[in-house]
C-alpha positions as CSV (number, residue, x, y, z in Angstrom):
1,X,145.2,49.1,170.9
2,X,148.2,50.7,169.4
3,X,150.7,52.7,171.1
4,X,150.9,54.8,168.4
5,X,148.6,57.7,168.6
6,X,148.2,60.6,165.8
7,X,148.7,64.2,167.5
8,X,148.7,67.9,166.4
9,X,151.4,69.9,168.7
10,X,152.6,73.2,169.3
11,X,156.4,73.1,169.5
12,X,156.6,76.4,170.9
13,X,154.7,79.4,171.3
14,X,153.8,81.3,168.2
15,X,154.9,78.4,166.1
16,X,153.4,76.1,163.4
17,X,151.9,73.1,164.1
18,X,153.1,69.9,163.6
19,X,152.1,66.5,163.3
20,X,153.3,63.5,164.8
21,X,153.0,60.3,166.5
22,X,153.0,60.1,170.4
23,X,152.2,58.0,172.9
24,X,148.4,57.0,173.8
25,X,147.7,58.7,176.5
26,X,147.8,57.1,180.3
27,X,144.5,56.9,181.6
28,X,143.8,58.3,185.3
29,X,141.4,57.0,187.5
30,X,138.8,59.5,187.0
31,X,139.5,59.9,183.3
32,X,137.9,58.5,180.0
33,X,140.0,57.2,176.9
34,X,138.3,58.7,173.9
35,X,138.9,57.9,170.4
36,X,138.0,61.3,168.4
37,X,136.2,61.6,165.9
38,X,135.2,65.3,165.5
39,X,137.0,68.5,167.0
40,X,136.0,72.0,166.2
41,X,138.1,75.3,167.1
42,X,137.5,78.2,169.3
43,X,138.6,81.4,169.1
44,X,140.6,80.9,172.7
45,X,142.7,78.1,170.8
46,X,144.1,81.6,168.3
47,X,144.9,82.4,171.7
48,X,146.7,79.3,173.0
49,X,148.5,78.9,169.7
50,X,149.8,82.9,169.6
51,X,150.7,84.0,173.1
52,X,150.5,80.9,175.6
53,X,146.9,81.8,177.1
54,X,147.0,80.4,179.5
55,X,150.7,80.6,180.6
56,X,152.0,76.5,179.3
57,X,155.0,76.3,181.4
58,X,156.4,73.3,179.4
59,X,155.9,72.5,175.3
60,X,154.7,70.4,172.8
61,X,151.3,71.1,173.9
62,X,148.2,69.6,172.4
63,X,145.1,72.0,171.6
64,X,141.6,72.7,171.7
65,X,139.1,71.2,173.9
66,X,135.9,70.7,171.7
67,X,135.3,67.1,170.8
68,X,132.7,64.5,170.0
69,X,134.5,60.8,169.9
70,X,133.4,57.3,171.3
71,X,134.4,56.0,174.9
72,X,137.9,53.3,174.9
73,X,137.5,53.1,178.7
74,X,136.7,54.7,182.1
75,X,139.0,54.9,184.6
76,X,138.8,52.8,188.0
77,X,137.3,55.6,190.2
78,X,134.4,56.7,187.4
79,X,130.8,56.8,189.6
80,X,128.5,54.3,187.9
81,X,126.0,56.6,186.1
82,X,129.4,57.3,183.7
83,X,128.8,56.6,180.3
84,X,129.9,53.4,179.6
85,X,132.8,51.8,177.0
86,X,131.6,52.3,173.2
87,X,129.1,55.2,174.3
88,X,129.7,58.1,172.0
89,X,130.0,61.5,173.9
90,X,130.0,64.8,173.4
91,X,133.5,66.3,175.3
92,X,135.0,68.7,176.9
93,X,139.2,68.2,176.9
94,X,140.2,70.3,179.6
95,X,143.5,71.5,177.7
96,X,143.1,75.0,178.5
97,X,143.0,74.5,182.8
98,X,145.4,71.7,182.3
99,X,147.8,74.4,180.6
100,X,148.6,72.6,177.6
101,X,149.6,69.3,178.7
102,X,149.7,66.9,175.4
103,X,147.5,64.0,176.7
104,X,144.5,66.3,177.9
105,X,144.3,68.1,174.3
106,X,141.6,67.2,171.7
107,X,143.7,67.7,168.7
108,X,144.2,64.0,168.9
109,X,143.2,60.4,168.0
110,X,142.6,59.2,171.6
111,X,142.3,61.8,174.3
112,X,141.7,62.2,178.2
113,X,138.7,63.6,179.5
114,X,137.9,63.5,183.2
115,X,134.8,61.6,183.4
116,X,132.8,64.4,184.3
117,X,132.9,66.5,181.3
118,X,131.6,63.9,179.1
119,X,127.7,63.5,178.2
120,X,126.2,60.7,175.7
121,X,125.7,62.0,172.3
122,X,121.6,61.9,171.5
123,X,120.2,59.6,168.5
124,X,120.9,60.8,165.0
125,X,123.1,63.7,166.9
126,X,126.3,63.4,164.5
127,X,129.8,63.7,166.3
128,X,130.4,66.8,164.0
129,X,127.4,69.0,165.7
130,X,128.4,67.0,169.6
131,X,132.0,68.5,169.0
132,X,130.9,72.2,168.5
133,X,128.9,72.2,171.8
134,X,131.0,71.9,175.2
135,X,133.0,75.3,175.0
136,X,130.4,77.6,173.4
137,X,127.8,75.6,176.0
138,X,129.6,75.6,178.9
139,X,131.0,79.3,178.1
140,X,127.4,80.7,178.0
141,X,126.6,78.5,181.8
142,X,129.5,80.1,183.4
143,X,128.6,83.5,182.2
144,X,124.8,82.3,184.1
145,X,127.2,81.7,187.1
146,X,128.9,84.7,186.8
147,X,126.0,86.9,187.2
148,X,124.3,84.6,189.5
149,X,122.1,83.1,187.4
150,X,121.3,79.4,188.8
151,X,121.2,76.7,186.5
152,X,117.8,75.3,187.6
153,X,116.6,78.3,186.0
154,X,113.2,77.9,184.1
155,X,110.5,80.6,183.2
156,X,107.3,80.4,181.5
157,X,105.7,82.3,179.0
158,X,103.4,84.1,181.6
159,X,106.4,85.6,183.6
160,X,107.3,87.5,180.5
161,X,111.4,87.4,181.5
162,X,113.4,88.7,178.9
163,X,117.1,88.7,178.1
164,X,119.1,91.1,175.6
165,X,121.9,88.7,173.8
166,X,124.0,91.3,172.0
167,X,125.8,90.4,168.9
168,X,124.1,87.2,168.6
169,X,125.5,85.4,165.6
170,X,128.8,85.0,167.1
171,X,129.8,81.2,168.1
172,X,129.0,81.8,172.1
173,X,126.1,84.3,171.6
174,X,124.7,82.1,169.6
175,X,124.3,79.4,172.0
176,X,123.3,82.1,174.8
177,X,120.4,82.6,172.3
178,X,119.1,79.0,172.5
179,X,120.4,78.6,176.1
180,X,118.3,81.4,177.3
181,X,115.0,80.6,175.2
182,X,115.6,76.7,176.5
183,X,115.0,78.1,180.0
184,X,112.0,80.5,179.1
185,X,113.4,83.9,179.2
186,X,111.9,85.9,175.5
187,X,115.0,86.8,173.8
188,X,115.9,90.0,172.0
189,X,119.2,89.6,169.8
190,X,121.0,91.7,167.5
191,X,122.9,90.7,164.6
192,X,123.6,92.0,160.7
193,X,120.7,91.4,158.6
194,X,121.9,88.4,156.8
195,X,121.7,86.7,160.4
196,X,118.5,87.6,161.3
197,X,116.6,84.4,160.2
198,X,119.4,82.5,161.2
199,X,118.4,83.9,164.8
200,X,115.3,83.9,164.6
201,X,115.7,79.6,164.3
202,X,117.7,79.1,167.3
203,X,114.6,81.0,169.2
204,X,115.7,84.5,169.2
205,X,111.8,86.9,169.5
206,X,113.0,89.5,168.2
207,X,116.3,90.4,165.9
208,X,118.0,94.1,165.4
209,X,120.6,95.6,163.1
210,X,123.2,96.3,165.5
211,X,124.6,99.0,163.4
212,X,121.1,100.9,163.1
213,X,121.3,104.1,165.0
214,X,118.0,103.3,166.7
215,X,118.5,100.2,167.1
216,X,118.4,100.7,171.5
217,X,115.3,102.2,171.2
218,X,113.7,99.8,168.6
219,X,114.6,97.0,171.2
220,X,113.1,98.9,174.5
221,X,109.7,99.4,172.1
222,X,109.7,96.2,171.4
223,X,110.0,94.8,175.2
224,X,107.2,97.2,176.2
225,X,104.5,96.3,173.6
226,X,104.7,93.2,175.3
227,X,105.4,93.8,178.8
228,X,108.8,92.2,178.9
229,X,110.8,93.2,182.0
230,X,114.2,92.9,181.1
231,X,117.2,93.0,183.7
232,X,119.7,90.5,182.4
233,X,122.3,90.3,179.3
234,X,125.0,88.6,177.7
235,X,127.1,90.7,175.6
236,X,129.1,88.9,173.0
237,X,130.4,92.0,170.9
238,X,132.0,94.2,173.4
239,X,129.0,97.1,173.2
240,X,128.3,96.7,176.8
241,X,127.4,100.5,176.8
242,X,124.0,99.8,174.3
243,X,123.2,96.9,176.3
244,X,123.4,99.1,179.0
245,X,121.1,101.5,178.2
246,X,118.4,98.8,177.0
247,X,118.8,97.3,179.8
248,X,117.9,100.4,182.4
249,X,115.0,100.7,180.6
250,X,113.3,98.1,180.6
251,X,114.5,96.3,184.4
252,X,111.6,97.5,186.2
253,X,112.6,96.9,190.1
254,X,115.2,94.4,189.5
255,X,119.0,95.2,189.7
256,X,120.9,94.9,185.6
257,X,123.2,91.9,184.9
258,X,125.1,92.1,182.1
259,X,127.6,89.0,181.1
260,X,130.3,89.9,178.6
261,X,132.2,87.2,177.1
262,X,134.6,90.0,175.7
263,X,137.3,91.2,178.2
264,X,136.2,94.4,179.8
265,X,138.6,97.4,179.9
266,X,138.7,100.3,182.4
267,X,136.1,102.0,181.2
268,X,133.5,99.7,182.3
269,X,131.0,100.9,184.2
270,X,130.4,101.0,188.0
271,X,127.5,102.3,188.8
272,X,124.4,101.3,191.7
273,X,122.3,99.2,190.3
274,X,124.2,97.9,187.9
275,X,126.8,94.7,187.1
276,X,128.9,94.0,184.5
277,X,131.1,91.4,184.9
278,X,133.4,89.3,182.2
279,X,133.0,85.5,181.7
280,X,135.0,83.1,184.3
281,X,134.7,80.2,185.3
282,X,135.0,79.4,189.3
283,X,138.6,79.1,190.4
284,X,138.0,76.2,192.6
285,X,138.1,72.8,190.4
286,X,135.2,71.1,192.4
287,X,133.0,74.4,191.9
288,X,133.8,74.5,188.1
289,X,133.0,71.1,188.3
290,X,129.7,71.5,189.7
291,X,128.8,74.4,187.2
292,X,129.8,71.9,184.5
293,X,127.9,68.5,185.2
294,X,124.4,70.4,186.2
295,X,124.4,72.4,182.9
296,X,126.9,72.7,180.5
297,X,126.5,69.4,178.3
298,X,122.3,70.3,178.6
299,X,122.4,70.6,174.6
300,X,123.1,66.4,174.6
301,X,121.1,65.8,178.0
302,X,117.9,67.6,176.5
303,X,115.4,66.4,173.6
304,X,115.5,69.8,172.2
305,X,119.4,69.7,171.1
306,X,121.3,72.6,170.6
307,X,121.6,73.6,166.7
308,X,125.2,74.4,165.2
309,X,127.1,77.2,167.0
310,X,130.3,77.2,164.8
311,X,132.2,75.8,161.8
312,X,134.0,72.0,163.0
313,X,136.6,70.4,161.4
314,X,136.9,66.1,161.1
315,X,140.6,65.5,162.3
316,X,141.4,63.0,160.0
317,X,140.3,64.7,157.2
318,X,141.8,68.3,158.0
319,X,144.9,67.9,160.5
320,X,146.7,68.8,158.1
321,X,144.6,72.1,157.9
322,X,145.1,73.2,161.6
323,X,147.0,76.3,161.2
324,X,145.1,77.3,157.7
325,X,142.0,76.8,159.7
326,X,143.2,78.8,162.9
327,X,144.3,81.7,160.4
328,X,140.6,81.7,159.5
329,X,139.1,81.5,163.1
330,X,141.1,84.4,163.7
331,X,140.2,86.6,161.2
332,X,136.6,86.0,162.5
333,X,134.1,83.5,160.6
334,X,130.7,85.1,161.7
């Protein structure tokens, strides 16, 4: 295997990227070597590129954490249900908790990823659609955990559980929508108009016109012609407040959850009965850990795959169209 290994860096903060050649990365005991083959962008990586979120105490720094690739090797301390050398996966590089450090970025020919946050990619499942699943997936989990939501969760039909997915055609809402229909809650999304059917696909019930001035009451009509109790959200455009007030109406004795994977301000609410909390993940590495293996690669480990989430990029084709393409991502793409 060559030493030589194509990279996409960011020198410094706020600057361009560059590519270059650096070393294949060292392999760790509990790591795999992948070979990439797919990456796709997040709107976090904007982020990473623009202000250092996280704080990366030392640069270059290698990007993005989204990949889909084939397994070099495993690492000597791997447990022996890990996906074996040549098994293509579906990845998450965990750039963004490692703070930037090169050899744990997916903007990469061969990458680390601890063994852990890899899951073998299903038949006929394309490394393209594997790479836009692990952030958006695992994003929408941790919200689950954030609220309290286990991971075991599964409703039927006959329980009539329903959950409020607000701004749904975003790249995280809209794997909350197919998260939440995969474990049996009735979902009721809202969108612009051209995203309805969209929606409607990836198992949404019912889809609403956000910017409709009824659009609150249209959804708590439509939960009560069909006896939906409705106590839990997952807010992905930053209108907790009509969330809110679907949600009161229609939680019948249960106590409102509302996710939002938009940072909350001060004006959030606080108020009995009610919890609104932002996205996190669990501080503690083996908890996050946990969180991740039980649920947030489900979209490879179940036969009903998750559908796209979000534009992807093939890094040998577009490498050179990192920044053009983070430009994009930033200006929004929904």
């Amino acid at each position: 295997m060559s030493d030589q290994n194509l990279a996409v860096i960011l020198p410094s903060k706020g600057s361009r990227l560059e590519v270059i050649h650096r070393p294949t990365p060292t392999q760790g005991p509990d790591d795999l070597l992948i070979e990439v083959k797919a990456t796709a962008l997040n709107p976090i990586d904007c982020y990473q590129r623009d202000v250092g979120f996280p704080p990366i105490p030392a640069y270059s720094a290698v990007r993005d954490s989204d990949t889909g690739g084939t397994i070099i090797s495993t690492g000597s301390s791997v447990s022996s249900d890990t996906p074996k050398s040549g098994t293509r996966v579906s990845a998450f590089a965990p750039c963004f908790y490692m703070q930037g450090a090169p050899d744990y970025g997916a903007l990469q020919a061969r990458v680390l990823v601890p063994a852990v946050n890899a899951a073998p990619i299903p038949q006929g499942m394309s490394f393209t659609k594997a790479s836009i699943l692990p952030a958006a997936v695992t994003t929408v989990w941790y919200g689950w955990h954030t609220i309290g939501l286990p991971c075991d969760t599964a409703y039927i039909a006959a329980d009539k559980k329903g959950m409020v997915v607000w701004g749904g055609a975003s790249s995280i809402s809209s794997a909350a929508i197919q998260i939440a229909k995969l474990t049996g809650f009735t979902v009721y999304a809202t969108a612009s108009v051209k995203h309805h059917e969209y929606l409607k696909s990836l198992g949404a019930s019912k889809v609403f016109d956000y910017k409709s001035k009824n659009v609150v009451a249209s959804i708590v009509k439509a939960a009560k012609e069909y006896g939906v109790t409705t106590s839990t959200g997952f807010d992905g455009a930053g209108q907790w407040k009509e969330c809110l007030e679907v949600l009161k109406e229609l939680k019948g004795e249960g106590t409102v959850k509302l996710v939002s994977a938009i940072p909350l301000k001060e004006d959030a609410p606080k108020m009995e009965g009610m919890e609104v909390k932002f996205v996190s993940a669990p501080a503690d590495d083996k908890a996050r850990t946990e969180v991740f293996t039980s649920s947030s690669m489900s979209g490879c480990r179940r036969k009903e795959s998750l559908c796209r989430v979000r534009r992807s990029r093939w890094l040998r084709e577009a490498w050179r169209m990192q920044t053009k393409a983070l430009d994009e991502l930033k200006r929004g793409v929904g």
